[in-house]
SEBA-43392 format. One record per residue (C-alpha): x, y, z. Coordinates in pm, whole numbers, plus 50000, padded with zeros to 5 digits. Layout:
N
XYZ/...
This chain:
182
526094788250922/526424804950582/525014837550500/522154822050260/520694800050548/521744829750818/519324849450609/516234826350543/516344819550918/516054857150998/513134859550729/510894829650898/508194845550958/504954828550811/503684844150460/499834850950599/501314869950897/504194890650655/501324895050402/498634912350606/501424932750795/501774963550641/498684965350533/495244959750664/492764932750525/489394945750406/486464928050588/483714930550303/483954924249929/483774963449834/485694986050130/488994985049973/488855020550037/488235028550343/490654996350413/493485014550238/492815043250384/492605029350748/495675013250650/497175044350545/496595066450863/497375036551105/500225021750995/502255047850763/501355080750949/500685066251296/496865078251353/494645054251505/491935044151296/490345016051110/488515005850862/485065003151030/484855036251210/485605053350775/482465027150683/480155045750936/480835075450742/479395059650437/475685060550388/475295044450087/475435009450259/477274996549977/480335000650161/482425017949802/484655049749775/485875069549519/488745093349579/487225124649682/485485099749987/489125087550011/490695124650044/487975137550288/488715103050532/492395115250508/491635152450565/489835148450893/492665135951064/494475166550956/496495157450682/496605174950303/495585153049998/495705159049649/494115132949357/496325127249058/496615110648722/499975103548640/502435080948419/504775051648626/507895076648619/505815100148784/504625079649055/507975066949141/509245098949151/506665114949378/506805082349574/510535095849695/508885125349854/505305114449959/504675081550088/502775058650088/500785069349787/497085057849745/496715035849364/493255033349189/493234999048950/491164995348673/491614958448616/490234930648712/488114954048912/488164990549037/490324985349345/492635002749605/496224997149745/499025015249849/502455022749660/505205015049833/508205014949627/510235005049336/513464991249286/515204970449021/511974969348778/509544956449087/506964970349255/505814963249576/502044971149687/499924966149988/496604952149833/493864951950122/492324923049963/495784901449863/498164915750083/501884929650014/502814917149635/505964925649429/505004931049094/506734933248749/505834968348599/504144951848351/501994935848596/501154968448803/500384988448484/498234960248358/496274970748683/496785008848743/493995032748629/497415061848667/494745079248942/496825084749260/496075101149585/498835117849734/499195126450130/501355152650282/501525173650601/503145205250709/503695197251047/504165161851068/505615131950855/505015096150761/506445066050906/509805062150635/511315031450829/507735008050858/508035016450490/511135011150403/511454977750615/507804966450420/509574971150111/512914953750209/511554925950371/509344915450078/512164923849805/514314901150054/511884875150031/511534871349667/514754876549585/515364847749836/512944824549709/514304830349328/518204826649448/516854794549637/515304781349288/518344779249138/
């Protein structure tokens, strides 16, 4: 077996089930918020929670966050937040030391994901509503509003390796499907 088809054999697993992994999908049209967030805390820094208990917190029925709703979410399960605007080089640098890190986009719509890394000019997200996308830069700047929300904690940290394997599996992937194009 050669290494190529050794390696697409260890990636089979079906795109829907690899693209709602890491992150979870948002059940209405406007919680990408409080899906990130639940998404955030569950999966990254291991705290049970989802996105329906954050939407009974939300009394404006309308089911939409901004990121001071997004920072007081995070702060009840005792975790330290702080809302940013920042240019791409800072956000990959701070995304070394704090991660995931919460993305506002402006366009198409005002919308939520998650960070999760760079490498060689891509960037990979985990969009509540499409899943875990690489992106050019181009394509996540088109998007990013450069408002972040950063998490931290003095007694506890994130989950590095469900990170880190989110990020290498999907790199993997593309880089796969491009090497198998040609």
């Amino acid at each position: 077996m050669t290494k190529l088809t050794f390696e697409l054999v260890s990636l089979v697993i079906p795109k829907e089930d690899l693209k709602f992994k890491y992150v979870h999908e948002q059940g209405y049209d406007n919680s990408c918020g409080a899906s990130i967030t639940s998404s955030l805390l569950d999966i990254y820094w291991r705290k049970k929670c989802n996105e329906y208990e954050l939407l009974e917190k939300i009394k404006d029925g309308k089911y939409t966050v901004n990121l001071n709703d997004i920072s007081e979410f995070i702060s009840e399960y005792g975790l330290l937040t702080k809302s940013y605007e920042m240019t791409l080089d800072q956000l990959i640098n701070n995304s070394e030391k704090y991660y995931p890190i919460i993305v506002h986009y402006d366009y198409p719509n005002k919308h939520f994901a998650l960070f999760l890394g760079y490498r060689d000019f891509r960037i990979v997200t985990a969009d509540p509503a499409r899943g875990i996308e690489v992106l050019s830069v181009k394509q996540f700047n088109d998007r990013w509003s450069n408002k972040v929300v950063i998490v931290a904690s003095q007694t506890e940290n994130s989950d590095k390796k469900t990170l880190e394997k989110a990020v290498n599996v999907n790199l993997r992937r593309i880089d796969l499907l491009h090497r198998r194009a040609w």
